[in-house]
PDB file with one MODEL, atoms N, CA, C and O in Angstrom:
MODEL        1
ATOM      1  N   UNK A   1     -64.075 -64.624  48.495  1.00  0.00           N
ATOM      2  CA  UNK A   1     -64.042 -63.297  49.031  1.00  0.00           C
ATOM      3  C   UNK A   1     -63.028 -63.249  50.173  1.00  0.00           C
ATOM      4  O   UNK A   1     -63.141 -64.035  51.114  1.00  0.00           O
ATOM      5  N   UNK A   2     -62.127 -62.429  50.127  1.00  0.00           N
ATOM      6  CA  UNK A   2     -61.026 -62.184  50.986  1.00  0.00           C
ATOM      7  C   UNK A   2     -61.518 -61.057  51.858  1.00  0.00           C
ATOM      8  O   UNK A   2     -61.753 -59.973  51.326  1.00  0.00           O
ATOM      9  N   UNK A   3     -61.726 -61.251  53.381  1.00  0.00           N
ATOM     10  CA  UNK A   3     -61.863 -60.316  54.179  1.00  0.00           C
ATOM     11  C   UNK A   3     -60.660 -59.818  55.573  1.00  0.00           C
ATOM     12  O   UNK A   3     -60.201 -60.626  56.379  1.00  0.00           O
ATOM     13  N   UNK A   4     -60.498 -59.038  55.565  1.00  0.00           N
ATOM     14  CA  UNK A   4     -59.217 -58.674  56.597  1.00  0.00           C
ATOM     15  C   UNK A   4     -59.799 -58.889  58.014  1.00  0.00           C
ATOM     16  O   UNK A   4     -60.905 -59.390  58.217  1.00  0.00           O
ATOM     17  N   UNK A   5     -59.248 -58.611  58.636  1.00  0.00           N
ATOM     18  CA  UNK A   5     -59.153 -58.939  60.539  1.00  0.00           C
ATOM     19  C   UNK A   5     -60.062 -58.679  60.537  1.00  0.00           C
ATOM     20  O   UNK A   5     -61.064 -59.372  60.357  1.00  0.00           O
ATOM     21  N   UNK A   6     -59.896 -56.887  60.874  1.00  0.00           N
ATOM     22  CA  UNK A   6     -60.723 -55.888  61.076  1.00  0.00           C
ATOM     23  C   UNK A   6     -61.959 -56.057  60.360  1.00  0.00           C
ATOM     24  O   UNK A   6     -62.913 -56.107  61.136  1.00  0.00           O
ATOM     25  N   UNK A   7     -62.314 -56.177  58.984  1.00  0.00           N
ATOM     26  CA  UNK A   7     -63.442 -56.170  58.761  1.00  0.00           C
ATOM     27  C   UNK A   7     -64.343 -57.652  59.466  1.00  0.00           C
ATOM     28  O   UNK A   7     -65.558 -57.575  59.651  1.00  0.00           O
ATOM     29  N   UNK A   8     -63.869 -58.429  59.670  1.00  0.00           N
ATOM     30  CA  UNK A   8     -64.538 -59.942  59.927  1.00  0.00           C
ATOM     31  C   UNK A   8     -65.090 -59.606  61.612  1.00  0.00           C
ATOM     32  O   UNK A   8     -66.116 -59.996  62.169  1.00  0.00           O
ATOM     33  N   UNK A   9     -63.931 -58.706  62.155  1.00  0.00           N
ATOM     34  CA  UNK A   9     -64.369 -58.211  63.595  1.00  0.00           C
ATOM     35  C   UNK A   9     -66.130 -57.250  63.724  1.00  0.00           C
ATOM     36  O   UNK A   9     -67.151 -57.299  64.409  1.00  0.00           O
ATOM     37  N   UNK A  10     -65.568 -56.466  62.587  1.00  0.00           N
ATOM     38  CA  UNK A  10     -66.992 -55.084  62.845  1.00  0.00           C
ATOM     39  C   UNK A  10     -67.877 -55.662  62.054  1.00  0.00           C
ATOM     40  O   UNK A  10     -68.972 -55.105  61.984  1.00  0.00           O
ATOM     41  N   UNK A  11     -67.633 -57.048  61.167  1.00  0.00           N
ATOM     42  CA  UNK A  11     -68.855 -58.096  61.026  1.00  0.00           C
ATOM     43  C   UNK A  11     -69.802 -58.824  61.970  1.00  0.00           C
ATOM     44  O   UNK A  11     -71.010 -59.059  62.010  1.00  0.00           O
ATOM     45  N   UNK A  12     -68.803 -59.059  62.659  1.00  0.00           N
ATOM     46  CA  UNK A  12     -69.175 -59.915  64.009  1.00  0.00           C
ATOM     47  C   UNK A  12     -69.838 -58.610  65.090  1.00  0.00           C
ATOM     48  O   UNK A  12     -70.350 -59.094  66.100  1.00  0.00           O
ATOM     49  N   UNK A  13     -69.885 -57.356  65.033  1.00  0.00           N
ATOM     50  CA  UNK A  13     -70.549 -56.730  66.670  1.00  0.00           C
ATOM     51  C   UNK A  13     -71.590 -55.740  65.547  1.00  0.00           C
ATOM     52  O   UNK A  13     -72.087 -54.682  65.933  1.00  0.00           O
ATOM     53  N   UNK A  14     -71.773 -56.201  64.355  1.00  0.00           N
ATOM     54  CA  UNK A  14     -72.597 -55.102  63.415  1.00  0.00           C
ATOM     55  C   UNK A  14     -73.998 -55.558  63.877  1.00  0.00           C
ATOM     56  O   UNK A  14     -74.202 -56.762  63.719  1.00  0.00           O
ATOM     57  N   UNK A  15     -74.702 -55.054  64.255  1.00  0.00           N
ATOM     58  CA  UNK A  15     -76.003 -54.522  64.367  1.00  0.00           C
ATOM     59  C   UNK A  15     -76.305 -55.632  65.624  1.00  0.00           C
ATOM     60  O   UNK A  15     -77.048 -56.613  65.598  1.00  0.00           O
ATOM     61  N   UNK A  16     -75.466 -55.124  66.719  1.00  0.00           N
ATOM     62  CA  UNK A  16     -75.923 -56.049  68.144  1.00  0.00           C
ATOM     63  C   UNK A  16     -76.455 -54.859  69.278  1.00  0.00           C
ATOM     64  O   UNK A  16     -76.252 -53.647  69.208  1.00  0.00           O
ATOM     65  N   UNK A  17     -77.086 -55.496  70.177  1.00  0.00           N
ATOM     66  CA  UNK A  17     -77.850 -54.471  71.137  1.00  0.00           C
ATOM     67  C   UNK A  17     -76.498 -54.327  72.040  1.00  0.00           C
ATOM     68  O   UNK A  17     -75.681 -55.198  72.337  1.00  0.00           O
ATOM     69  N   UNK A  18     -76.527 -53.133  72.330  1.00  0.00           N
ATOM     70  CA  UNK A  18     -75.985 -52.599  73.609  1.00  0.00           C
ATOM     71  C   UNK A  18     -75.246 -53.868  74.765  1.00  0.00           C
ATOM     72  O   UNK A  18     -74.091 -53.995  75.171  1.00  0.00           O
ATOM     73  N   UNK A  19     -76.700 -54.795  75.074  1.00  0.00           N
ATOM     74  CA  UNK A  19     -76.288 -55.464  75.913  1.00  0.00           C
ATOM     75  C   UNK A  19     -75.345 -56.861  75.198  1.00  0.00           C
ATOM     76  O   UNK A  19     -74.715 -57.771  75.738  1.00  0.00           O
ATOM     77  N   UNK A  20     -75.621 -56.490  73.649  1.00  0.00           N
ATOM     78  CA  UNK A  20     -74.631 -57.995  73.276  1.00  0.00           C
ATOM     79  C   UNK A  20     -72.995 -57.465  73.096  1.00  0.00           C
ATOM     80  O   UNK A  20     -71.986 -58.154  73.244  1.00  0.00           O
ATOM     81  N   UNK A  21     -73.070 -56.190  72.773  1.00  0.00           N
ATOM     82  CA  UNK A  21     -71.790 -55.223  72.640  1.00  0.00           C
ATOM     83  C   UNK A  21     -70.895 -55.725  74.077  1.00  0.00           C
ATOM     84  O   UNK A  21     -69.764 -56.170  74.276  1.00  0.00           O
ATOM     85  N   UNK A  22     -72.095 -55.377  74.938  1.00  0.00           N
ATOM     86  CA  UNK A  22     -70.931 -55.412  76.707  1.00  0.00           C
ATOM     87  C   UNK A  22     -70.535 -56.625  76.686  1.00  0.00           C
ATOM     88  O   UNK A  22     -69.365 -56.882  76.970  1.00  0.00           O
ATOM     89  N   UNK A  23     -71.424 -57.604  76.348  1.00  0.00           N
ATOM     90  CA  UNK A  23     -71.387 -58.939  76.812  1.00  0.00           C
ATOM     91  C   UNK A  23     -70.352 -59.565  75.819  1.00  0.00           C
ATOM     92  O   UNK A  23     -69.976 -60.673  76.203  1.00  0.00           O
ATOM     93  N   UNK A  24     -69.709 -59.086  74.469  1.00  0.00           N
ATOM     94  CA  UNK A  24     -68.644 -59.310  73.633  1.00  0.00           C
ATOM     95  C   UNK A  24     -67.332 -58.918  74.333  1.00  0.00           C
ATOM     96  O   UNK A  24     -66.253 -59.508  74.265  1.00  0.00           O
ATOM     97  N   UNK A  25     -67.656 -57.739  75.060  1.00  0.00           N
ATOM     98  CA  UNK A  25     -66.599 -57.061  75.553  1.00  0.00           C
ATOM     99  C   UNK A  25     -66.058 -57.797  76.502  1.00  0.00           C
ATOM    100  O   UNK A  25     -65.120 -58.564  76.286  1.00  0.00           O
ATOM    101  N   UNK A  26     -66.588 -57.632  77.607  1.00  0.00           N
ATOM    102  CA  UNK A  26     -66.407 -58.506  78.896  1.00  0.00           C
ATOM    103  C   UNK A  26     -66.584 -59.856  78.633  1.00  0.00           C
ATOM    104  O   UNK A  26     -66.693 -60.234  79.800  1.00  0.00           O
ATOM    105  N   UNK A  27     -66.672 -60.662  78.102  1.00  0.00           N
ATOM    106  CA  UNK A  27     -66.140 -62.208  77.319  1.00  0.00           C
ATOM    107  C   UNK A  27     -64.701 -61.906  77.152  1.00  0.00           C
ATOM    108  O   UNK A  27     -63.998 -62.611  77.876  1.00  0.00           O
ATOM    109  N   UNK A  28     -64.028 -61.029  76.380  1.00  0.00           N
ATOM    110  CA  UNK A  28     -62.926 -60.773  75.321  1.00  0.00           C
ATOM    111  C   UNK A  28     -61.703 -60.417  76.584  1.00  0.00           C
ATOM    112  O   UNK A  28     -60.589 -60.935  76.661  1.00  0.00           O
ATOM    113  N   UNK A  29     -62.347 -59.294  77.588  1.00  0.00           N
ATOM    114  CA  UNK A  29     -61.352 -59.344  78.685  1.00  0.00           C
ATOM    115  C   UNK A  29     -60.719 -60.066  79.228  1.00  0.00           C
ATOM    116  O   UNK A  29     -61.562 -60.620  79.933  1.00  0.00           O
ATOM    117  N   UNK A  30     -59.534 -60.645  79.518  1.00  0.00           N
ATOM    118  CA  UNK A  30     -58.703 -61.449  80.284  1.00  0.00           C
ATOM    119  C   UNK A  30     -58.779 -62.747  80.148  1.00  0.00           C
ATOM    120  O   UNK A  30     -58.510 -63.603  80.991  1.00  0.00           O
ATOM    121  N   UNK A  31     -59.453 -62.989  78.200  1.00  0.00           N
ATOM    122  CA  UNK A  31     -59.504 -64.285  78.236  1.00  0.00           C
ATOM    123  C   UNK A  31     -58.617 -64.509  76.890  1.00  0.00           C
ATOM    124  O   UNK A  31     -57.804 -63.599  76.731  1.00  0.00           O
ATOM    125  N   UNK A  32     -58.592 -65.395  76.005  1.00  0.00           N
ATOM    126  CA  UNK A  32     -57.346 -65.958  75.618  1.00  0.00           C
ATOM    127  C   UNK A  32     -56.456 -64.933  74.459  1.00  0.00           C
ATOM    128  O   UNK A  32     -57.313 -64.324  73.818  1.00  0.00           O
ATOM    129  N   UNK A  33     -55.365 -64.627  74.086  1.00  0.00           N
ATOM    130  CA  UNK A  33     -54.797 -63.501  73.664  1.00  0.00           C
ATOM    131  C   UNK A  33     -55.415 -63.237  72.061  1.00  0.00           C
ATOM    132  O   UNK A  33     -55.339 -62.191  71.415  1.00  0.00           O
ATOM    133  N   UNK A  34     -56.085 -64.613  71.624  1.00  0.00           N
ATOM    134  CA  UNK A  34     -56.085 -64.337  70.081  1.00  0.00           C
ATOM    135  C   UNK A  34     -57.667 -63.584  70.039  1.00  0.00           C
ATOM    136  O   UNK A  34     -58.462 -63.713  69.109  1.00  0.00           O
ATOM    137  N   UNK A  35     -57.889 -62.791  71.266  1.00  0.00           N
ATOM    138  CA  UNK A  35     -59.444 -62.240  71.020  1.00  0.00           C
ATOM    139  C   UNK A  35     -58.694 -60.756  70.994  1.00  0.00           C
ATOM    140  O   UNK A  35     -59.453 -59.876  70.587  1.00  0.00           O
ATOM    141  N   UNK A  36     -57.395 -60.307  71.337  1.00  0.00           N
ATOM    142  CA  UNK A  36     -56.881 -59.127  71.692  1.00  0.00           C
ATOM    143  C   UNK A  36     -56.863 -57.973  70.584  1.00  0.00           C
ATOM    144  O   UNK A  36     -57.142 -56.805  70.853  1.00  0.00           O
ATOM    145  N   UNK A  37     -56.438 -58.507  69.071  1.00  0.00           N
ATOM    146  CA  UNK A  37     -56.865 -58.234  68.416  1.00  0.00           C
ATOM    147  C   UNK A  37     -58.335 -57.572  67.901  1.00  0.00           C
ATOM    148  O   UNK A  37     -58.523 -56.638  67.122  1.00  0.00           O
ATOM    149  N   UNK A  38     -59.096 -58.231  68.476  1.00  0.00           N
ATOM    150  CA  UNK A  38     -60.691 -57.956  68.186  1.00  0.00           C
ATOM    151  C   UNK A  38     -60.785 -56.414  69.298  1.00  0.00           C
ATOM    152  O   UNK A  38     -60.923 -55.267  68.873  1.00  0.00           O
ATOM    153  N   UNK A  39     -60.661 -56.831  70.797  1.00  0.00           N
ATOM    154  CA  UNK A  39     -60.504 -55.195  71.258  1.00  0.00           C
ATOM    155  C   UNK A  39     -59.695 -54.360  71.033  1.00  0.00           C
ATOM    156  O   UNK A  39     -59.886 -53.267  71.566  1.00  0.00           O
ATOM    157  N   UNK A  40     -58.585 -54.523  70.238  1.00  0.00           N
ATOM    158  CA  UNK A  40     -58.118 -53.429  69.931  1.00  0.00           C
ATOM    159  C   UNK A  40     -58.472 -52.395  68.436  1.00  0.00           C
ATOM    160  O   UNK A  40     -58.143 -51.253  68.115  1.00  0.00           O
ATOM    161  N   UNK A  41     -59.361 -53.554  67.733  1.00  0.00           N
ATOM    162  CA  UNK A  41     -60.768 -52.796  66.587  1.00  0.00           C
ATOM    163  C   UNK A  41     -61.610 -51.877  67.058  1.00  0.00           C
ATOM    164  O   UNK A  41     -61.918 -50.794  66.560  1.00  0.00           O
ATOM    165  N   UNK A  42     -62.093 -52.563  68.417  1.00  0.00           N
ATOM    166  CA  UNK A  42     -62.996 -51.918  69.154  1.00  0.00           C
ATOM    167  C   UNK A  42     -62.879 -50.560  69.805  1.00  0.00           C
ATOM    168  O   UNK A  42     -63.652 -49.616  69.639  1.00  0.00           O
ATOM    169  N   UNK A  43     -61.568 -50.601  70.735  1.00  0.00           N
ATOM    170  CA  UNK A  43     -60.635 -49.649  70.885  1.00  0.00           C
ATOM    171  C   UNK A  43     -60.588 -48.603  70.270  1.00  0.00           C
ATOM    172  O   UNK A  43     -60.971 -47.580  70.837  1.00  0.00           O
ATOM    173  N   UNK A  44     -60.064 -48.550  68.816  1.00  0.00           N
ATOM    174  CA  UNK A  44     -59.869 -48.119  67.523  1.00  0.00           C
ATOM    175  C   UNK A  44     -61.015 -47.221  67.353  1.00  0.00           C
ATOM    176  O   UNK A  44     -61.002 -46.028  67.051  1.00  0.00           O
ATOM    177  N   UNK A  45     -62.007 -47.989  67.599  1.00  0.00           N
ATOM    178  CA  UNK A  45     -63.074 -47.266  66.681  1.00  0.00           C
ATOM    179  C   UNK A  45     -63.815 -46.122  67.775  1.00  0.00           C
ATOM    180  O   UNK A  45     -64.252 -45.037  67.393  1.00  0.00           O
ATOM    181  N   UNK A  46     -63.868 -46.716  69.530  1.00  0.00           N
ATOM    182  CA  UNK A  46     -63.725 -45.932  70.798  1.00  0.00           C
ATOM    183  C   UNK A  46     -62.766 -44.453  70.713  1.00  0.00           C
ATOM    184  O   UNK A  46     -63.151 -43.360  71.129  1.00  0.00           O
ATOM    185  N   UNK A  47     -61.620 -44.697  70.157  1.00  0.00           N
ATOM    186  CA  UNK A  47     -60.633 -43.246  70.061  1.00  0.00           C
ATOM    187  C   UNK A  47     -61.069 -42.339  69.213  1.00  0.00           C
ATOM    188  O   UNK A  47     -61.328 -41.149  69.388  1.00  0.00           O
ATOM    189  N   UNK A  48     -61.143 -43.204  68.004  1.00  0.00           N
ATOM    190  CA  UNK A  48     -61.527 -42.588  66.774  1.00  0.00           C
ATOM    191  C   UNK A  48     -62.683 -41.515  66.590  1.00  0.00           C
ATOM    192  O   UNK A  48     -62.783 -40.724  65.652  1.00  0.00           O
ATOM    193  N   UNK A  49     -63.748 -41.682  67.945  1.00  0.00           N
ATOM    194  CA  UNK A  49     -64.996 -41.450  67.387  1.00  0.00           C
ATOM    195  C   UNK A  49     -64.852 -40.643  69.127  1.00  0.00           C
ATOM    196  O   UNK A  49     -65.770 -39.833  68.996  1.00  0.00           O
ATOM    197  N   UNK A  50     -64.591 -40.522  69.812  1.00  0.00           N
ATOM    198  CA  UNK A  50     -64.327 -39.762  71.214  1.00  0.00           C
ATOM    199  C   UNK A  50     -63.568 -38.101  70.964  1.00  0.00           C
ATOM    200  O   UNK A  50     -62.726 -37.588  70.228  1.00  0.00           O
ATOM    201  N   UNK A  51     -64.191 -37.829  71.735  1.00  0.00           N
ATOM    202  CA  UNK A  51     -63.809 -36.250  71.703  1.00  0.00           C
ATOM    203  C   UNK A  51     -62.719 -36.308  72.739  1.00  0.00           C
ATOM    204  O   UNK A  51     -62.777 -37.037  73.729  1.00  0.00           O
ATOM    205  N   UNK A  52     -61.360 -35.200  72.353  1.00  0.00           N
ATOM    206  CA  UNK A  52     -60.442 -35.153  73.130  1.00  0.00           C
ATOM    207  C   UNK A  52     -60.401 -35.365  74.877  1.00  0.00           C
ATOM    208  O   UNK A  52     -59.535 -35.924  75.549  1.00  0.00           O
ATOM    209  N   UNK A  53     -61.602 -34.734  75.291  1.00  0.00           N
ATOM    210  CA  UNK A  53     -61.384 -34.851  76.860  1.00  0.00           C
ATOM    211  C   UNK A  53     -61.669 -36.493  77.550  1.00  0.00           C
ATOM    212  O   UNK A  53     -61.478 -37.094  78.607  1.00  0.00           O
ATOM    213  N   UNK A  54     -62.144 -36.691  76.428  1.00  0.00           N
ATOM    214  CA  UNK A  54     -62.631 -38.286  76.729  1.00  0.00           C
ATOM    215  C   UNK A  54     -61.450 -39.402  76.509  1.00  0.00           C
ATOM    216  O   UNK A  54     -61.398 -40.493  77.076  1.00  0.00           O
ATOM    217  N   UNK A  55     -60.402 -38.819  75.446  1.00  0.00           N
ATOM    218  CA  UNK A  55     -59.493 -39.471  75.244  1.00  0.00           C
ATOM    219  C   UNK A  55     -58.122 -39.392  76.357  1.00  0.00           C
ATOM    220  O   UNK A  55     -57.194 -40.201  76.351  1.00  0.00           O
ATOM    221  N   UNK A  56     -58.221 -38.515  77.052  1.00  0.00           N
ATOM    222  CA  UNK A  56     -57.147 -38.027  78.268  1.00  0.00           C
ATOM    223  C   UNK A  56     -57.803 -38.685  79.060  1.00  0.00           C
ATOM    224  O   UNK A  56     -57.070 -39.646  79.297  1.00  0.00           O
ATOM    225  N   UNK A  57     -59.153 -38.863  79.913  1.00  0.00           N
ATOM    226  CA  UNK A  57     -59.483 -39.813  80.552  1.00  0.00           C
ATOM    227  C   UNK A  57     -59.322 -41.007  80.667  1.00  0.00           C
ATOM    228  O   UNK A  57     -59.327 -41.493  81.798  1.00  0.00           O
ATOM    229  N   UNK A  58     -59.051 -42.171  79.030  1.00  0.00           N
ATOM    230  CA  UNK A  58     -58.717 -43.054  78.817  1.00  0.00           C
ATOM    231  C   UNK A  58     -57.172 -42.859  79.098  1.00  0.00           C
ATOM    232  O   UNK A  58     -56.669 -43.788  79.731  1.00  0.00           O
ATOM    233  N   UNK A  59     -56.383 -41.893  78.768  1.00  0.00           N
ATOM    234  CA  UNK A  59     -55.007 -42.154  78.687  1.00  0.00           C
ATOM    235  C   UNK A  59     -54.886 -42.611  80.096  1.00  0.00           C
ATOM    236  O   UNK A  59     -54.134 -43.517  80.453  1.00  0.00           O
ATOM    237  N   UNK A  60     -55.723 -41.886  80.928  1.00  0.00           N
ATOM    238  CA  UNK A  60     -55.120 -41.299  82.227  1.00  0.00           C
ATOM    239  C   UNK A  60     -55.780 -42.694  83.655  1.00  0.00           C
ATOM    240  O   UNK A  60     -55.602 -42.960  84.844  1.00  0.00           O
ATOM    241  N   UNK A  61     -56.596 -43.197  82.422  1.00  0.00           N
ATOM    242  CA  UNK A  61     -57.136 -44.795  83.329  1.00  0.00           C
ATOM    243  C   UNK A  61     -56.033 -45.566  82.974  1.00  0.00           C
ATOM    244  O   UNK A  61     -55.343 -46.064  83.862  1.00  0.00           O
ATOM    245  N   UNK A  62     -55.737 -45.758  81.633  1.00  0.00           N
ATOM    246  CA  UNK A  62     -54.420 -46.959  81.439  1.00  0.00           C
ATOM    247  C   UNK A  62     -53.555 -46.492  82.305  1.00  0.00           C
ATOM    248  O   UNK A  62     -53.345 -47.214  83.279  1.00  0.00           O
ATOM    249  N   UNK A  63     -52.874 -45.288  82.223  1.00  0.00           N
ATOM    250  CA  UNK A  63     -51.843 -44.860  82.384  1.00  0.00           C
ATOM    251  C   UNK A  63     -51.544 -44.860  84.080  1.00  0.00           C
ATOM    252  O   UNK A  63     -50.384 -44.715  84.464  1.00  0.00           O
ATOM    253  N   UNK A  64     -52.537 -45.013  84.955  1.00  0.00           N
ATOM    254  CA  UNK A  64     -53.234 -45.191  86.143  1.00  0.00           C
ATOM    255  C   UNK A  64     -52.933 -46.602  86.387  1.00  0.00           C
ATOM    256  O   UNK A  64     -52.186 -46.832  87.337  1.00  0.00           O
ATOM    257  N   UNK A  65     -53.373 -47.584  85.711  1.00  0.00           N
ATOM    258  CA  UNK A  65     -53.150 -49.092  85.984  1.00  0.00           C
ATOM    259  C   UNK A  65     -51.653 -49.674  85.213  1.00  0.00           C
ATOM    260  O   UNK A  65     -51.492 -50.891  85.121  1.00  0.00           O
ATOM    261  N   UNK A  66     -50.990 -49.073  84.878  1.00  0.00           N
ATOM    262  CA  UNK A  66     -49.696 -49.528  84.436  1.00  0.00           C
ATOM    263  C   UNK A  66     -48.441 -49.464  85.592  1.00  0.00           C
ATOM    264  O   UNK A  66     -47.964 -48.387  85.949  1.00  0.00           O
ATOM    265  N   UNK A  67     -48.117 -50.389  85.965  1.00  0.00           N
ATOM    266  CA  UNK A  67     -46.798 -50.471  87.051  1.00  0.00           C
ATOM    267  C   UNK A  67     -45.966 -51.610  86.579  1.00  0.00           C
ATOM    268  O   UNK A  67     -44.933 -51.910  87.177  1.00  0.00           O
TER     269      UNK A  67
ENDMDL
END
C-alpha cells in the first residue's frame, strides 16, 4: 500500500485529544526541518477550514513576525 506525505501525516494526529494535537504541535515547532512538512498539512487544513476574518489574522501574525 502506497501512502503519500499528507495522508501518513492526518494518519498520525487522526483521532487524538486536543491535548495530544498541542503537544504534536509544539514538539514540531523549532525542531528539526523534516517535521516542517507535517505543519504545513496542519496549516493546510487550519486555512482550509477558517473563515476569512480568521485568515487575515493569521496573515497579519506572520506577516507581523517577518523582518
Amino acid at each position: 500500500m502506497n501512502i503519500t506525505l499528507r495522508q501518513a501525516i492526518l494518519q498520525r494526529v487522526n483521532n487524538k485529544s486536543d491535548e495530544e494535537l498541542k503537544e504534536i504541535i509544539e514538539d514540531s515547532i523549532g525542531g528539526e526541518e523534516r517535521v516542517l512538512p507535517g505543519l504545513g498539512v496542519l496549516f493546510e487544513i487550519i486555512w482550509q477550514h477558517s473563515e476569512a476574518s480568521t485568515q487575515d489574522t493569521l496573515v497579519e501574525t506572520l506577516k507581523g513576525h517577518l523582518a
